[in-house]
VODRENDREN-442006 format. One record per residue: x, y, z of N, C-alpha, C in turn. Coordinates in pm, whole numbers, plus 50000, padded with zeros to 5 digits. Layout:
VODRENDREN-442006
    nc1    nc2    nc3   cac1   cac2   cac3    cc1    cc2    cc3
      X      Y      Z      X      Y      Z      X      Y      Z
...
END
This chain:
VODRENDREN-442006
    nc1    nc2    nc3   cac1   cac2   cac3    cc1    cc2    cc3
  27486  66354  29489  27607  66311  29419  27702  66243  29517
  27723  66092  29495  27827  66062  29583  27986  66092  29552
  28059  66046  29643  28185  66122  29629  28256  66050  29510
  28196  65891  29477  28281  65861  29382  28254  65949  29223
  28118  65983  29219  28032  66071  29127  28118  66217  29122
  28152  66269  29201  28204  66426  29232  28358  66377  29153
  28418  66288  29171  28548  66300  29111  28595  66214  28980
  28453  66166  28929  28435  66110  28795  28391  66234  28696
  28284  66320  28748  28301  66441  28727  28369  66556  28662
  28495  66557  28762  28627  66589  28748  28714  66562  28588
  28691  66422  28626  28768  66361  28504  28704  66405  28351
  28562  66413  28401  28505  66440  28251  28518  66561  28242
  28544  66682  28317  28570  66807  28310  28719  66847  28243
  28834  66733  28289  28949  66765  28249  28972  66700  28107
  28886  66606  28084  28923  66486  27960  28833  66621  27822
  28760  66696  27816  28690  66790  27766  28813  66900  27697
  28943  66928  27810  28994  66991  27734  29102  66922  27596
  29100  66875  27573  29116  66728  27436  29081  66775  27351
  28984  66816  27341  28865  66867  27224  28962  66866  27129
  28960  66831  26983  29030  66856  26892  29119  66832  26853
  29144  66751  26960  29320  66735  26956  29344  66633  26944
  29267  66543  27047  29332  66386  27051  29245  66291  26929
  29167  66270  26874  29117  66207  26781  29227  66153  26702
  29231  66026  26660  29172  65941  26684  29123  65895  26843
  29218  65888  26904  29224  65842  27021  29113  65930  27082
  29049  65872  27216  28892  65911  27273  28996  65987  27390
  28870  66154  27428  28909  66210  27519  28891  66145  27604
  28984  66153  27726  29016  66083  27872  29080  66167  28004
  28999  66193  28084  29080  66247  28243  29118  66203  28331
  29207  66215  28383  29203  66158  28574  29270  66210  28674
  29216  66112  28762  29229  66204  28895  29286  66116  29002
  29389  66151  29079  29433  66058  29207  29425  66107  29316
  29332  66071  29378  29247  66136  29538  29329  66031  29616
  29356  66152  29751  29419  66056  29850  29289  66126  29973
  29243  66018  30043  29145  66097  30167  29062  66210  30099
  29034  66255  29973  28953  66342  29963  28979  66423  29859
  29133  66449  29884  29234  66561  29802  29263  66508  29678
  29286  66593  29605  29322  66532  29452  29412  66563  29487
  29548  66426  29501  29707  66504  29462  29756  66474  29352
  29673  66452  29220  29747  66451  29083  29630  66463  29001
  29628  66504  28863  29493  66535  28782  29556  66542  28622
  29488  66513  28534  29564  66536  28378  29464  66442  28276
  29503  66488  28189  29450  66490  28056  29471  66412  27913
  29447  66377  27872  29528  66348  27725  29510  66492  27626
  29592  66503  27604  29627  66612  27564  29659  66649  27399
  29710  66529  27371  29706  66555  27213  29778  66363  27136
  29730  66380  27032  29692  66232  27011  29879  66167  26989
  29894  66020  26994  30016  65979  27016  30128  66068  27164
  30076  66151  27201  30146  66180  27299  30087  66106  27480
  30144  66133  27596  30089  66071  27731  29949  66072  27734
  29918  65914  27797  29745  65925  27835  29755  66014  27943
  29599  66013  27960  29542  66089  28104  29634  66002  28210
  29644  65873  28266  29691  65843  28373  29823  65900  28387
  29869  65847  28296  30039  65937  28301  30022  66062  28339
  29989  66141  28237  29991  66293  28311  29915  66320  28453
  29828  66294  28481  29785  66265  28599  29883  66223  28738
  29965  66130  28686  30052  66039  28788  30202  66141  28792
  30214  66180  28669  30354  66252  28671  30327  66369  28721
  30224  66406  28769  30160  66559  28808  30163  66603  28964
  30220  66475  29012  30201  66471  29178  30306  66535  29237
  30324  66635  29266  30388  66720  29402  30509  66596  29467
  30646  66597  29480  30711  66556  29527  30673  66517  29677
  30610  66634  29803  30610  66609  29884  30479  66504  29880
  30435  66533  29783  30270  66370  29790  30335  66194  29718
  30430  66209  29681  30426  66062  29589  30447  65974  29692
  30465  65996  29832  30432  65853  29922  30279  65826  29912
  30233  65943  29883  30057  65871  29886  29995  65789  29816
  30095  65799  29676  30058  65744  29548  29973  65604  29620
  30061  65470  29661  30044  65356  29686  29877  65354  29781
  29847  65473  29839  29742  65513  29934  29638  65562  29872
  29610  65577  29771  29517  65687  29695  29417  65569  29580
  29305  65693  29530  29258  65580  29447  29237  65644  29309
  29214  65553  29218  29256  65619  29064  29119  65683  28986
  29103  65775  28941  28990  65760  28924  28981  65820  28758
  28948  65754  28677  28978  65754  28519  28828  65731  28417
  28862  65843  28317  28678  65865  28258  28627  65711  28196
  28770  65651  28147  28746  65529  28055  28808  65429  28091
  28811  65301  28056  28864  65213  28070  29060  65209  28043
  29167  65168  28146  29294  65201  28119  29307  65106  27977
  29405  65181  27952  29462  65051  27797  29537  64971  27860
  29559  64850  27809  29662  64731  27824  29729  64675  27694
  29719  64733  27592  29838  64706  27503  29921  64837  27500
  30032  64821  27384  30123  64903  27301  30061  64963  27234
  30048  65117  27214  30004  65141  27089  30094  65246  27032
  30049  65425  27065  30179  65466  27070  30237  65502  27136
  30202  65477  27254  30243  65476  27394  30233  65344  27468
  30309  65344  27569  30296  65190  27649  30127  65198  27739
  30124  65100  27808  30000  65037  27857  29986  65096  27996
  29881  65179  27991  29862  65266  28157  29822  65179  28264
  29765  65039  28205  29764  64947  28315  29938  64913  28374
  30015  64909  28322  30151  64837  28356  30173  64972  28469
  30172  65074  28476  30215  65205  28552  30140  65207  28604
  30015  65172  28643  29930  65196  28778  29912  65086  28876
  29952  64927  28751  30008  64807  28904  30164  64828  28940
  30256  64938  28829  30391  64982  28888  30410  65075  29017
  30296  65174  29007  30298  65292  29123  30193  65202  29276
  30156  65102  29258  30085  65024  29350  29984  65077  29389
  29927  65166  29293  29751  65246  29332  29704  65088  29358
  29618  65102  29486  29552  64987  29515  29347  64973  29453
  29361  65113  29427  29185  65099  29371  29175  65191  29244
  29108  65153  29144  29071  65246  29049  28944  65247  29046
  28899  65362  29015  28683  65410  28960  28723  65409  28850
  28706  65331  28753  28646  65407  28617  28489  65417  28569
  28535  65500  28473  28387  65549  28403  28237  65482  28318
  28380  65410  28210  28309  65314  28115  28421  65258  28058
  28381  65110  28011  28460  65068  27914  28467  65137  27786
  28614  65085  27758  28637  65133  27601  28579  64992  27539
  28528  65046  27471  28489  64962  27280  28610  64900  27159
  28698  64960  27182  28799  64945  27153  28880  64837  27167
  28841  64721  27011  28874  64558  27040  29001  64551  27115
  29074  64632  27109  29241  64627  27147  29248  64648  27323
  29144  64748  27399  29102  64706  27503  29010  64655  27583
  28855  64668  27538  28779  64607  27590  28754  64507  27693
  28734  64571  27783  28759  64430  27923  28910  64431  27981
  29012  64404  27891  29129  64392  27909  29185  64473  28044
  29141  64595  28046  29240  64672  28118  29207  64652  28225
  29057  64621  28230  28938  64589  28400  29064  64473  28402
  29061  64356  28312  29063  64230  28359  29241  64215  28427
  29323  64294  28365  29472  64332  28416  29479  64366  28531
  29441  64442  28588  29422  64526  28684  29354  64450  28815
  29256  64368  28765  29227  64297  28835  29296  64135  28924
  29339  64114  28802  29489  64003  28837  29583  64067  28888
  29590  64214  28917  29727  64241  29029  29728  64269  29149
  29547  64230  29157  29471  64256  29298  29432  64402  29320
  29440  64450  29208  29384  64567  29230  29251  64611  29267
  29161  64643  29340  29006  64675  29382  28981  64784  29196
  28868  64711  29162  28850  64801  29036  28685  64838  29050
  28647  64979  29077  28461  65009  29043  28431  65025  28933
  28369  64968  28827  28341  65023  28723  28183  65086  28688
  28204  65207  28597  28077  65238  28547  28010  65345  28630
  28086  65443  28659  28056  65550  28748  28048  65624  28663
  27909  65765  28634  27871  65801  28554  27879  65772  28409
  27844  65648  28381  27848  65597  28243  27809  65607  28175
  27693  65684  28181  27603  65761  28045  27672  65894  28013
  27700  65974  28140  27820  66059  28126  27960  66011  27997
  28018  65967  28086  28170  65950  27999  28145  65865  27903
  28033  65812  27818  27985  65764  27678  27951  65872  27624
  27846  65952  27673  27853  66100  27601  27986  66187  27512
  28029  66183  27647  28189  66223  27627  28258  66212  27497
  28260  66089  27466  28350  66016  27361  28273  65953  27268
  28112  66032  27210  28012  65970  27146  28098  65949  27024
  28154  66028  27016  28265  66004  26859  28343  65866  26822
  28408  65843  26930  28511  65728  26945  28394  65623  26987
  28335  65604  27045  28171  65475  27046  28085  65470  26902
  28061  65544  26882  28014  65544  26772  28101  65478  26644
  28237  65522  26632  28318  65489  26572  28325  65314  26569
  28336  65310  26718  28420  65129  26704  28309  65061  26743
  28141  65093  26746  28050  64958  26815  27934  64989  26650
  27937  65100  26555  27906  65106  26433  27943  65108  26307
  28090  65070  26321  28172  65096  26247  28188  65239  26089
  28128  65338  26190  28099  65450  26080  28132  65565  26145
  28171  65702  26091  28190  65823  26174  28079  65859  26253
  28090  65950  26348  27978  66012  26412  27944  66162  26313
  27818  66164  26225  27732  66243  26185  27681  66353  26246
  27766  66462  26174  27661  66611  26254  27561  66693  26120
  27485  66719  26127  27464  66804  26027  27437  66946  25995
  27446  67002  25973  27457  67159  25998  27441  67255  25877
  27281  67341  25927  27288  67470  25804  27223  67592  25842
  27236  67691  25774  27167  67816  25789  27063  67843  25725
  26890  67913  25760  26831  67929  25664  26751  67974  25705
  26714  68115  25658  26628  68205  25661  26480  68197  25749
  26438  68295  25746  26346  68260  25934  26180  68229  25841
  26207  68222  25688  26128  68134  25606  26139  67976  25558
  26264  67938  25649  26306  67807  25557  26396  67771  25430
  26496  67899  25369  26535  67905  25256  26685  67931  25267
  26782  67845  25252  26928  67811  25287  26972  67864  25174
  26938  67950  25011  27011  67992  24930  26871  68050  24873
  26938  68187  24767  26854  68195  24641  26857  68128  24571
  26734  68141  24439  26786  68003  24373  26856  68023  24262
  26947  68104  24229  26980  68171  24087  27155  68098  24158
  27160  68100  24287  27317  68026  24334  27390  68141  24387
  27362  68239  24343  27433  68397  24430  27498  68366  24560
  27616  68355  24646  27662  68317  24760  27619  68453  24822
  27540  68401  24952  27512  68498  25066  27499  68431  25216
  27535  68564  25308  27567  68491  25414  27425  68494  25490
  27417  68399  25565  27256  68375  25607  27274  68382  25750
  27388  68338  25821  27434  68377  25970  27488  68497  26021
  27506  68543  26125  27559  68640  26127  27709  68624  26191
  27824  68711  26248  27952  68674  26220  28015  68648  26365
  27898  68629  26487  27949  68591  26564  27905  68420  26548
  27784  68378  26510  27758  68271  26476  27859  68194  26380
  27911  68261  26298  28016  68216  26215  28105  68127  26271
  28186  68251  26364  28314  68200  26466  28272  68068  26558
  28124  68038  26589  28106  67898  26649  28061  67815  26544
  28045  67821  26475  28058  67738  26363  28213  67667  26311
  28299  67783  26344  28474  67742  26331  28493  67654  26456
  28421  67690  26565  28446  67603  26671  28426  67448  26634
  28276  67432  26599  28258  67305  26549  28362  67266  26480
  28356  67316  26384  28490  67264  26273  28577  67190  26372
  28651  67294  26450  28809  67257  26516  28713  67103  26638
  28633  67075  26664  28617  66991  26708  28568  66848  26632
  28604  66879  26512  28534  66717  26409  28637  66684  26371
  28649  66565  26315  28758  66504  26193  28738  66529  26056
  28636  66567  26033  28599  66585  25871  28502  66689  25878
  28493  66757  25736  28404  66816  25692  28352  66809  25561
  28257  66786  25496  28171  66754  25365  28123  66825  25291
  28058  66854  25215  28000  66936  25136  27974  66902  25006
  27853  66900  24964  27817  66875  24766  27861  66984  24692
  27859  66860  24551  27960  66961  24407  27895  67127  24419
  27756  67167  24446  27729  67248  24411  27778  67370  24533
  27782  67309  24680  27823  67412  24731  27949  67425  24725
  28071  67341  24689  28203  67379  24659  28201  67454  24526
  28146  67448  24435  28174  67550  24332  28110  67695  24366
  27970  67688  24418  27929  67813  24462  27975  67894  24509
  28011  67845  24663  28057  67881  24803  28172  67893  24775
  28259  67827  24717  28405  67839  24678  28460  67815  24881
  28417  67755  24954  28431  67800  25067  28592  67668  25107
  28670  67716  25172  28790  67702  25273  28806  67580  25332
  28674  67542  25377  28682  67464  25493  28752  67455  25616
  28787  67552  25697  28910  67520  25773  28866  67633  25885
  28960  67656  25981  28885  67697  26102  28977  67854  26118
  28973  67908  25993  29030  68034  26036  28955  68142  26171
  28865  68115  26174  28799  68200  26233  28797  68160  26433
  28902  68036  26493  28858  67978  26552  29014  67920  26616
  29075  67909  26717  29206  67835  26696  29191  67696  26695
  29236  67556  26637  29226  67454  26631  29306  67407  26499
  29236  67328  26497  29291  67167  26396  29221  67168  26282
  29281  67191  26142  29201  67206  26033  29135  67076  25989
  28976  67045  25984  28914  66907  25959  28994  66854  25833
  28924  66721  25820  28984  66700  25699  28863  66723  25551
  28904  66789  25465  28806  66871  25361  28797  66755  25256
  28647  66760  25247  28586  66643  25186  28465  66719  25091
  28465  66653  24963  28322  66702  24884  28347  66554  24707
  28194  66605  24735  28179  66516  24624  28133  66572  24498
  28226  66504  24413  28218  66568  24265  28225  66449  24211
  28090  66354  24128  28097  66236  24092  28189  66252  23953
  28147  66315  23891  28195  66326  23769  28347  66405  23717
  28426  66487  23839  28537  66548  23847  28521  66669  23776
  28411  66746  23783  28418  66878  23721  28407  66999  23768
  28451  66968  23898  28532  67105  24009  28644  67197  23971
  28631  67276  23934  28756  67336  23879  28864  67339  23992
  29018  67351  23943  29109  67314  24035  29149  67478  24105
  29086  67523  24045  29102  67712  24101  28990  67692  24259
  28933  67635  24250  28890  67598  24422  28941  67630  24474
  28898  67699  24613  29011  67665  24698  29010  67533  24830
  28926  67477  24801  28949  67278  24858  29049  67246  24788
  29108  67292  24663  29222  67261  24554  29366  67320  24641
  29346  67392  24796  29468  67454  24775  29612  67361  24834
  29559  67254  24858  29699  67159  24891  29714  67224  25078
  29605  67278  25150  29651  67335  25246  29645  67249  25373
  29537  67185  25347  29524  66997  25474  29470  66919  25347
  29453  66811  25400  29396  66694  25349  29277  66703  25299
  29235  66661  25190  29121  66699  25106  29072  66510  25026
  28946  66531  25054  28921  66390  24983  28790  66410  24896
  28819  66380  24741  28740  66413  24705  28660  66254  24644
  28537  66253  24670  28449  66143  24619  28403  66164  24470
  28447  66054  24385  28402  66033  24263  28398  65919  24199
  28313  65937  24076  28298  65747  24037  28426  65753  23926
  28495  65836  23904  28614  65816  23789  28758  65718  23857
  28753  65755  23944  28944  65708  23963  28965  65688  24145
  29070  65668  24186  29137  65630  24302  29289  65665  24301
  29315  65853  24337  29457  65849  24318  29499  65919  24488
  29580  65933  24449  29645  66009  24568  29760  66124  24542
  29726  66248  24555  29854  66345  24506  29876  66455  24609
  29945  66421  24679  29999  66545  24774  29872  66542  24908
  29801  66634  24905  29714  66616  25029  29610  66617  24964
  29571  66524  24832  29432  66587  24789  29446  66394  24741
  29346  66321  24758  29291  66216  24766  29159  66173  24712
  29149  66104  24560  29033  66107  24460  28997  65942  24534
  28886  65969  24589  28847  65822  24624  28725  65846  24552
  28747  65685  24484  28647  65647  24391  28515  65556  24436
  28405  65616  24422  28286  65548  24449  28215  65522  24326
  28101  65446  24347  28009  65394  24194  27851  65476  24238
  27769  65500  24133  27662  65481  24114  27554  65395  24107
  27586  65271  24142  27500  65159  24121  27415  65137  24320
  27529  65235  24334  27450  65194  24568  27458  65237  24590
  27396  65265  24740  27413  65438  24839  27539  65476  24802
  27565  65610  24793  27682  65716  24750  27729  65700  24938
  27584  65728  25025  27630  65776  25154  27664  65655  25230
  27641  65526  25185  27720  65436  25281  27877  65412  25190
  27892  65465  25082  28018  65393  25050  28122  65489  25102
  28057  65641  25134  28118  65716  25192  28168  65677  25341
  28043  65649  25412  28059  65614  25502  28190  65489  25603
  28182  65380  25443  28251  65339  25447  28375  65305  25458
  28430  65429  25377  28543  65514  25335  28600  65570  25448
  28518  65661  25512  28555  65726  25623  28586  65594  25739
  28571  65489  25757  28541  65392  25850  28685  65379  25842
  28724  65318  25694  28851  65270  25669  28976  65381  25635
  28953  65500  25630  29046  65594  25690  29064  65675  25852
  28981  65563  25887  28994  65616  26043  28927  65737  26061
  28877  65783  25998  28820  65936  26058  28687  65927  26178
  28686  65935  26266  28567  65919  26320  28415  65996  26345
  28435  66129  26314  28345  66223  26262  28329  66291  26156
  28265  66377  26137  28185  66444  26003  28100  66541  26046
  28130  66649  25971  28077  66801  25972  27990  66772  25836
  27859  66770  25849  27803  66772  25687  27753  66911  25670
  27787  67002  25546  27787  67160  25576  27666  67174  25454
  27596  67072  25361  27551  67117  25286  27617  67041  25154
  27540  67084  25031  27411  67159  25024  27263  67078  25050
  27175  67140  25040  27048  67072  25055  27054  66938  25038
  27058  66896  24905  27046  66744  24830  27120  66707  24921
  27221  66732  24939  27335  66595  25040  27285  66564  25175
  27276  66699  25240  27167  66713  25367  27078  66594  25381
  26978  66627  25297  26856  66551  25280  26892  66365  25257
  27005  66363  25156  26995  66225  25137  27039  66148  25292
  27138  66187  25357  27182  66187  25495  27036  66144  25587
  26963  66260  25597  26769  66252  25666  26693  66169  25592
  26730  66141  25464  26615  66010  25408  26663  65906  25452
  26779  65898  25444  26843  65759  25480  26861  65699  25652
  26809  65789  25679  26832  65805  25842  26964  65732  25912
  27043  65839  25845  27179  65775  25917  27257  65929  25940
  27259  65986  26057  27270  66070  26149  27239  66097  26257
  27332  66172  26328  27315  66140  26513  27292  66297  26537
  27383  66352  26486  27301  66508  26553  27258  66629  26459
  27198  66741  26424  27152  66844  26357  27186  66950  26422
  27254  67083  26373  27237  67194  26442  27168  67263  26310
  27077  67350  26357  27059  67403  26232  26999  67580  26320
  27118  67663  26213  27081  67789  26238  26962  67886  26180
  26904  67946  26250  26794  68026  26217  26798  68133  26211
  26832  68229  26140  26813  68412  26109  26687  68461  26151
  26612  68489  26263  26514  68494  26241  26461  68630  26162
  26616  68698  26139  26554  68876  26097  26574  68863  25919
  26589  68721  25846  26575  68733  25736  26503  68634  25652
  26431  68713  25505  26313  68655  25476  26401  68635  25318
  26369  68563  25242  26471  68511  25105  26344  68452  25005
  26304  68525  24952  26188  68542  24813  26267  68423  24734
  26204  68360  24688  26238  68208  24564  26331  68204  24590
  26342  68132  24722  26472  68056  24737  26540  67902  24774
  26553  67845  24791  26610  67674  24761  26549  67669  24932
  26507  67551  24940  26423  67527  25048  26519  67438  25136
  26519  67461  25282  26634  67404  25373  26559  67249  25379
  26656  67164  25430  26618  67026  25447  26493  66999  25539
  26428  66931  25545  26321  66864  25614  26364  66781  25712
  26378  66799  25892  26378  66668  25932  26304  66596  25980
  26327  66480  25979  26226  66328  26040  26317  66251  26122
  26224  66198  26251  26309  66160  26340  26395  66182  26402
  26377  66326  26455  26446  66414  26548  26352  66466  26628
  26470  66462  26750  26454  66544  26893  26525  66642  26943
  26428  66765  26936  26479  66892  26974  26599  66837  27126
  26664  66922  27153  26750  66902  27212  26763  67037  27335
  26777  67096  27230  26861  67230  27309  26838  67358  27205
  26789  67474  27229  26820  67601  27184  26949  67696  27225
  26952  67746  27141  27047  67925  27215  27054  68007  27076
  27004  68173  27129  26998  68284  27049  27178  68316  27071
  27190  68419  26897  27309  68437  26891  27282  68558  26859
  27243  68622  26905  27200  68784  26826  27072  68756  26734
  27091  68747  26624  26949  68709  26526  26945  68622  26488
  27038  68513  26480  27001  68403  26482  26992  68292  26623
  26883  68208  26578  26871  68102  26682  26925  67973  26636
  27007  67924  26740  27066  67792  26694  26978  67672  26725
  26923  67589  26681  26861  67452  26732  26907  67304  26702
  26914  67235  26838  27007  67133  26849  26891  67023  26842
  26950  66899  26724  26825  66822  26773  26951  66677  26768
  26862  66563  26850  26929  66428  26801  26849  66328  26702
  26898  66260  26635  26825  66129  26589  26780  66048  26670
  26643  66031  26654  26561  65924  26784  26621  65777  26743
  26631  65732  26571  26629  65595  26560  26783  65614  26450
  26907  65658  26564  27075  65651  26489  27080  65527  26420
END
């Protein structure tokens, strides 16, 4: 690992604690090494508030800010150079006279792309780019995905019996995970922008959506009811975050609950998709049920799968979990009795 590697590193270690918070905007860290030493480090921290460079730069020890002009910058992503809701971290790093920056990767992001390299570079600044770049794209698969596909980033996620069977089939709600698995499941939550679910598991499940179990940011609660015959005793009905419900009847808007209207005549899942594009959301929790699952895996438009395994339970005639195609195991981990398995889409 070279040294510029060890403190790009860094950045992706500090830009991680974001999680949840900053979306829209892509997690970001940095770091200002003078001779070796980090004398400043920070984060973005929560969305419309200071980038990483700022906090980073405002973080420096009184007796260090002569070094500032001496030191070199070292940042997960590309700096911004416009207004957005904050000013431009390029203007404050040719203001503090850092003479070199590392960054990570460019942003995708028409508003900077290139731009901030190319600023930075007209003030004579020495700029490295692309230091762990498969790294800090990882990072922010959400926000890439978002602005070079113009669609959210896709997770999909279910529980199902160590036979293959995610429900009985009579609809009876039962829990198929067990309740420490639960609580990382809330984790996920607090780390997406959305969460989904078909008519049948919102009437079944009657389920919350939201991350009680977990501290964070309640997703935004999404399900589709083409025909509007969800009863309003739901509790997705409770006005508690933002709720969007997909249907082919209407297009209203009332309080935090949002009837966006789709048709039957074309994919349901790209007009969704679509939808989500043009409300900015950049991810998606898909929780079920089967059918929705599946149309998601036929259509092959999804990037990751977790899917939990009970292995200590067996479910006699029961609704059969999704099938996937074109996935790569990834990653395991046991949770007590259940096993979690991580896979990606080979062809996103």
């Amino acid at each position: 690992m070279t040294i510029d590697d060890k403190f790009m590193n860094r950045c992706v270690q500090l830009a991680k604690q974001g999680a949840g918070y900053v979306a829209p905007n892509p997690m970001v860290g940095a770091a200002l090494v003078h001779e070796g030493r980090i004398i400043g480090e920070g984060f973005h921290q929560q969305y419309g508030k200071a980038h990483a460079e700022v906090n980073c730069i405002n973080s420096v020890l009184e007796e260090d800010k002569q070094l500032v002009p001496q030191s070199t910058l070292y940042v997960s992503l590309e700096p911004c150079a416009h207004y957005g809701k904050t000013p431009p971290c390029t203007d404050l790093i040719i203001e503090k006279k850092i003479p070199h920056v590392v960054i990570g990767c460019r942003d995708p992001f028409k508003e900077v792309n290139g731009k901030g390299i190319e600023k930075l570079l007209q003030a004579g600044i020495d700029v490295t780019q692309l230091v762990l770049e498969k790294e800090c794209i990882q990072l922010n698969k959400r926000f890439f995905t978002f602005h070079t596909k113009h669609r959210p980033y896709i997770i999909l996620k279910w529980a199902q019996s160590n036979n293959g069977k995610i429900a009985r089939l009579h609809g009876e709600r039962m829990f198929i995970s067990n309740e420490f698995t639960n609580r990382l499941v809330h984790k996920w939550r607090s780390e997406e922008a959305s969460i989904l679910v078909g008519r049948n598991t919102a009437l079944l499940d009657d389920p919350e959506l939201n991350v009680r179990l977990w501290s964070g940011t309640d997703p935004v609660r999404m399900a589709v009811d083409m025909d509007l015959r969800l009863p309003q005793s739901l509790k997705i009905f409770n006005q508690k975050s933002k709720t969007v419900i997909f249907n082919s009847i209407k297009y209203e808007e009332k309080g935090n609950l949002l009837y966006y209207q789709v048709t039957n005549d074309v994919s349901i899942i790209h007009q969704m998709l679509n939808a989500l594009y043009q409300l900015k959301i950049q991810s998606v929790l898909v929780e079920g049920g089967a059918k929705l699952l599946q149309s998601f895996i036929d259509e092959g438009i999804w990037d990751e799968a977790r899917v939990i395994n009970n292995e200590a339970l067996i479910i006699d005639n029961g609704v059969n979990a999704p099938l996937l195609n074109q996935a790569q195991l990834t990653n395991t981990e046991s949770v007590f009795s259940d096993r979690i398995s991580y896979y990606q889409n080979l062809n996103p």
